[in-house]
LOKE-742455 format. One line per field, with one value per residue (C-alpha): x, y, z; residue in one letter. Coordinates in steps of 0.05 Angstrom, whole numbers. Example, Ala and Ser with C-alpha at 12.3 -4.5 7.8 and 13.67 -1.06 7.14 Angstrom:
! residues 2
u = c(246:273)
v = c(-90:-21)
w = c(156:143)
r = c(A:S)
//
This chain:
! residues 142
u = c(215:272:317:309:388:380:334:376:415:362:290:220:201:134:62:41:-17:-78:-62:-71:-72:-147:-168:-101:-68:-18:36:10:9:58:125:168:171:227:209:136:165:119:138:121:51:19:-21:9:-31:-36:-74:-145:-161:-178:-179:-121:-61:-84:-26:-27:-2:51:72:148:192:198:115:119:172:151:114:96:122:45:53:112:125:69:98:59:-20:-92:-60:-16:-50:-42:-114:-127:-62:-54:19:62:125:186:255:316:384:382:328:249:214:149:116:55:-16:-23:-99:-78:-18:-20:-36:30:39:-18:-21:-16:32:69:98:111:161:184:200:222:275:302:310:339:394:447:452:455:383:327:268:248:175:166:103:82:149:179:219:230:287:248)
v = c(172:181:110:77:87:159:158:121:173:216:190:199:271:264:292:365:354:340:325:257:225:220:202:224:164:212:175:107:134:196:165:108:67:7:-46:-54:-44:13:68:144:155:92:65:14:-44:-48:17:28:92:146:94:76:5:-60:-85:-29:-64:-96:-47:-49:3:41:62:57:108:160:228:278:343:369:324:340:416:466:519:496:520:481:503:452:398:337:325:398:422:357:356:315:349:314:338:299:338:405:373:389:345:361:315:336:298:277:296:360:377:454:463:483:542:570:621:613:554:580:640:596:547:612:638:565:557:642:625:565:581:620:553:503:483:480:461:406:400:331:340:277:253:331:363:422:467:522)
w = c(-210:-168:-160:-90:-79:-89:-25:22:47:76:88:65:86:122:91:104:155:119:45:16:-51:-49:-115:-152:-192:-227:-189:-228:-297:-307:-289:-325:-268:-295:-243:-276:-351:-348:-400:-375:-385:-384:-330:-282:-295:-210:-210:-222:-241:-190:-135:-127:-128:-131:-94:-44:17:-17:-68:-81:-44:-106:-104:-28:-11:-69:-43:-88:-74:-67:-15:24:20:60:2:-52:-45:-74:-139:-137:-117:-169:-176:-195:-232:-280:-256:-212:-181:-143:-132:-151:-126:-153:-201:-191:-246:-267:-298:-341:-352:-426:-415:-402:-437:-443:-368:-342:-390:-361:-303:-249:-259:-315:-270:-213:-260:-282:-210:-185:-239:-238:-154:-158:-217:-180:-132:-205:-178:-249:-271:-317:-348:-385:-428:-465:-508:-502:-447:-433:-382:-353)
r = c(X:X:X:X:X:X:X:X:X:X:X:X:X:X:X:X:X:X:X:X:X:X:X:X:X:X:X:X:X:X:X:X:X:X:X:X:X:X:X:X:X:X:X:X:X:X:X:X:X:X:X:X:X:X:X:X:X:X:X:X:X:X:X:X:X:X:X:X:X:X:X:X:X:X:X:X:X:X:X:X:X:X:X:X:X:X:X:X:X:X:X:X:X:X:X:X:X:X:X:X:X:X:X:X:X:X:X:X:X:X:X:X:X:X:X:X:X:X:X:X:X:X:X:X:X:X:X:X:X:X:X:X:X:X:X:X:X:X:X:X:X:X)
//
């Protein structure tokens, strides 16, 4: 999860008109999140499953300024929508992260995912921009 002083000089892009977390946790679990001592793919012990933070209204600036990019970027159709792809996506300089559901492990080498990484990372090379899936303790440069 991108570091709060990586955020300072430009702020929180604003949520594409009707999407919200809904039931999606992935944020809770899928990143190492060092304030909590929470290793990557654990659950926070402030979340409850598919509902949400127990300390919602005063979550730590770290949890409170984070948007998915699912969230953030009109670009990326239903497809990519936490709940339903198993993945959580953020950028991080010429970084996007993707950060892949343990439950689901396989899902981003699947179509129609698998092509999109594919396309993401080819569009993004001549600029140094690349991909990055983490998948359980493995990573991999797309």
């Amino acid at each position: 999860m991108p570091q709060a002083e990586d955020r300072c000089a430009s702020p929180t892009p604003a949520t594409v008109p009707g999407r919200a977390c809904g039931s999606c946790t992935l944020c809770c679990r899928l990143p190492d999140i060092d304030l909590f001592d929470k290793p990557a793919n654990a659950w926070c012990t402030h979340c409850i499953e598919h509902k949400g933070c127990s300390i919602y209204a005063a979550r730590p600036s770290v949890c409170r300024d984070f948007l998915c990019l699912w969230m953030t970027d009109p670009a990326l159709g239903a497809d990519w929508d936490p709940s339903r792809s198993h993945m959580m996506i953020y950028r991080q300089g010429p970084q996007m992260t993707v950060l892949v559901d343990p439950d689901h492990a396989d899902i981003w080498r699947r179509d129609p995912y698998c092509a999109q990484l594919q396309a993401w990372a080819a569009e993004g090379a001549p600029v140094g921009n690349y991909v990055i899936v983490f998948q359980q303790d493995d990573v991999f440069k797309i």
